[in-house]
C-alpha positions in Angstrom: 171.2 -184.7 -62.0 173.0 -186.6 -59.4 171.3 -186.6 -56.1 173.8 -186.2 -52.9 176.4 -184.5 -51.6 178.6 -184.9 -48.6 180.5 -182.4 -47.0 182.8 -181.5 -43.9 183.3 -177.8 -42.6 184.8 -177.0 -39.7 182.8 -176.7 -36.7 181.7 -179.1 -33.9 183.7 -182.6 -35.0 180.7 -184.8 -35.6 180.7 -188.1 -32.9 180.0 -190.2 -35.9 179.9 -190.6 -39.5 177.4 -191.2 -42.4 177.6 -194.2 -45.0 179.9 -192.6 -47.3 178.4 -195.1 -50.0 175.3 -193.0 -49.8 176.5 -190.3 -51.5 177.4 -189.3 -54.9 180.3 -186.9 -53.7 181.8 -186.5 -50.5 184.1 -183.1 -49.9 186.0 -181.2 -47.1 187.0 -177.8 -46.6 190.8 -177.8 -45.2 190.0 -176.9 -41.7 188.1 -180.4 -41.3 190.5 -182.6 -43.5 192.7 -182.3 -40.4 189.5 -184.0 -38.0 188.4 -186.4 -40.8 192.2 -187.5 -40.5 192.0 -187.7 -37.2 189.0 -189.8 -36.9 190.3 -192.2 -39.5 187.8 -191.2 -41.8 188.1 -193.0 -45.4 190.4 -190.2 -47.0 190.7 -191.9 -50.3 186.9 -191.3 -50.7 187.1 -187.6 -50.7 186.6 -186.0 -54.1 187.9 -182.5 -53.1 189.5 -180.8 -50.5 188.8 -176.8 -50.9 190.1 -173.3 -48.6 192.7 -171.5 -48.7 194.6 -174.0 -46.9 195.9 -171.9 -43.9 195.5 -174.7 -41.6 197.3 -176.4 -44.0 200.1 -178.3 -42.2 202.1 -179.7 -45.3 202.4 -182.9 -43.9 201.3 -186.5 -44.9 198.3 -185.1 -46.3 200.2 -183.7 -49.5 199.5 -188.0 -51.0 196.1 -186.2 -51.6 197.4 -182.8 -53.1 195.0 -183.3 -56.9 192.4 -183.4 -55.0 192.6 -179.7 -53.3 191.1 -177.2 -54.7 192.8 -174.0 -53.8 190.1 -171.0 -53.1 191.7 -168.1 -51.8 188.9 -165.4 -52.0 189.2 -164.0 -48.7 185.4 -162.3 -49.4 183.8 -166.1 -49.4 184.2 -168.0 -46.6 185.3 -171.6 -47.1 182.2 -173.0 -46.8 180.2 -170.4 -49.2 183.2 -171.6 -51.9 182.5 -175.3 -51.4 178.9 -174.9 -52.1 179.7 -173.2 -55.3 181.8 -175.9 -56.3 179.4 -178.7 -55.7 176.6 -176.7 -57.2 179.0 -176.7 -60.8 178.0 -180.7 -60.2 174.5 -180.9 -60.6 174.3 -181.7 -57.4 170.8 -181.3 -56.1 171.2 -181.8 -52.1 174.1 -181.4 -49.6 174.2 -182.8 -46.0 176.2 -181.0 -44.3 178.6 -181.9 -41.1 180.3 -179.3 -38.9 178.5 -176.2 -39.3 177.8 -175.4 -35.4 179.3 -175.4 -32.3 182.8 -173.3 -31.8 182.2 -169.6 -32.6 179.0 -168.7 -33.2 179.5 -166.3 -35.6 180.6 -169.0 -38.1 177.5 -171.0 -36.7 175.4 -167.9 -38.1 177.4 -167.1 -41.0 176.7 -170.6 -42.1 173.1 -170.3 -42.0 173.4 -167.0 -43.5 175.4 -168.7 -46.4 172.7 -172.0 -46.8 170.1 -169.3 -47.0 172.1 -168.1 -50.4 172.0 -171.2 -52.0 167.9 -172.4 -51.0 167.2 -172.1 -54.4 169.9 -174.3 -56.4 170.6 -176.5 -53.1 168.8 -178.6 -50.5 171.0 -178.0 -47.3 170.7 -180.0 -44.6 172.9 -179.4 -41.4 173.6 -182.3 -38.8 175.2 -182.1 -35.5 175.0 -184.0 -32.1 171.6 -182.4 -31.4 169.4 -182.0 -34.4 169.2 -181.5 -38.4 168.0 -178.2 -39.5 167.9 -176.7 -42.9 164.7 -174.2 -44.7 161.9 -175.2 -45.9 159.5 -174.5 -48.2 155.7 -173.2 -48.2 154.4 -176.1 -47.7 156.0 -179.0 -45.7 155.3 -182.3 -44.1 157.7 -184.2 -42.4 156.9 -187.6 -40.9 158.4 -190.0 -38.1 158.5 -187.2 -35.8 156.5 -188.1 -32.8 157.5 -186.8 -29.1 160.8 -185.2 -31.3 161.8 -181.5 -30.5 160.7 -179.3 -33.6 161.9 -176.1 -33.8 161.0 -173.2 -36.0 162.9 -170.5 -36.5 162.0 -167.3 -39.0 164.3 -165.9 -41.1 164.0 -163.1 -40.2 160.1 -163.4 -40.5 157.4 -165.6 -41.3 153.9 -164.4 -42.0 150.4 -166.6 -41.9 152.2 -169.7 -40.6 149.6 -172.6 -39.2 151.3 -175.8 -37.9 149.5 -179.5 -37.6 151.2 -182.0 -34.9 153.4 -180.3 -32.6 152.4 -179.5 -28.8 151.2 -175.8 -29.5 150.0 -175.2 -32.8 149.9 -172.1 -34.7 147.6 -171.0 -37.6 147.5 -168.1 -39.1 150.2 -166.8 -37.4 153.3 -164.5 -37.9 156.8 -165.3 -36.3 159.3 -162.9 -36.2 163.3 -163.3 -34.9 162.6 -159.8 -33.0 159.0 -160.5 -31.4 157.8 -164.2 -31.5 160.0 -167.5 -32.5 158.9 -171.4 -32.2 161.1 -172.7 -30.9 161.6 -175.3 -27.9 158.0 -177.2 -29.6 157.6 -180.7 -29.8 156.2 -183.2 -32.0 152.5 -184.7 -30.6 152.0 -186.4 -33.7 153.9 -189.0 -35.8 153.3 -186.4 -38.7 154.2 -182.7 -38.8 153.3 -179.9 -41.5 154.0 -176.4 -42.0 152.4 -173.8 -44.2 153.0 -170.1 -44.9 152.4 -167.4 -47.3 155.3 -165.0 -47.0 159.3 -165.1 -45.2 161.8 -168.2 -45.1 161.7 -170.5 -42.3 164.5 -173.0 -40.5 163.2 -176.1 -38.6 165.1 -177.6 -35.9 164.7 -181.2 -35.5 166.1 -183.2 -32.4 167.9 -186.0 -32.6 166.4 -187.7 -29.3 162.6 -188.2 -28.4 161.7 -185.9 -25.4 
């Protein structure tokens, strides 16, 4: 099985860029070709470019024309279709650039799309702020000391205890209509989660607090 995946959607346009060495495949939907372009990112190292292509602008880009993948379902959004592409790959993780900021529907419908594929794909979102992605049962994260650590039920969490953020839980239940963790922060260099029943997103900043 091959191990990474790289791909563009298009949200926020990220301040800065990955090594695009580290990655076994690197992709785009069509909405962020036009920023990679932009931002002079390597083009020549994309393996696909997928949409429907209606910000497709017919220009210079067409030198890369076998490498778009035309996906017109109009029930998928482009970044559900991508996925399903690079999970044909054997690809077992996917870091994924662009999928917040602008309208936050699409910020939601993303996360409501990466929560589709937890089981065949490890998705992990970046933007300026933090990576967030879900995580299992049992988790330990390290290197996260005086770090904002957010956790975030989806849509509920039950008997969730916590070790190394400010205010711990344990045995508790978090729901998105009652009680959410968010806003905690990291007191220890190591943090670990563990619950019985729900799916759960953590928040990670970027910056130390």
């Amino acid at each position: 099985m091959k191990d990474k995946a790289l791909l563009f959607i298009n949200g926020d346009v990220p301040k800065s860029f990955p090594d695009p060495d580290e990655y076994n495949l690197i992709a785009c939907t069509d909405g962020a070709f036009h920023y990679l372009k932009e931002l002079n990112f390597p083009l020549e190292k994309l393996d696909f470019i997928s949409g429907d292509f209606d910000s497709h602008s017919g220009s210079d880009e067409n030198i890369y024309q076998d490498k778009f993948i035309y996906t017109p379902d109009q029930d998928k959004t482009d970044f559900q279709k991508a996925l399903e592409i690079i999970a044909e790959k054997d690809i077992a993780s996917v870091d994924v650039f662009g999928g917040s900021g602008g309208e936050q529907d699409h910020f939601l419908g993303n996360l409501t799309v990466a929560f589709g594929f937890k089981d065949q794909l490890n998705i992990r979102f970046y933007d300026e702020f933090s990576e967030y992605y879900f995580i299992p049962k049992k988790f330990t994260v390290k290197n996260l000391k005086g770090k904002m650590v957010s956790l975030y039920p989806f849509p509920s969490v039950e008997n969730i205890t916590t070790k190394g953020l400010n205010w711990p839980l344990t045995n508790g239940n978090l729901s998105i209509t009652s009680n959410i963790g968010t806003r905690n922060f990291a007191v220890h260099d190591e943090v670990s989660v563990e619950y019985e029943k729900g799916d759960l997103l953590i928040f990670i900043g970027k910056n130390y607090l």
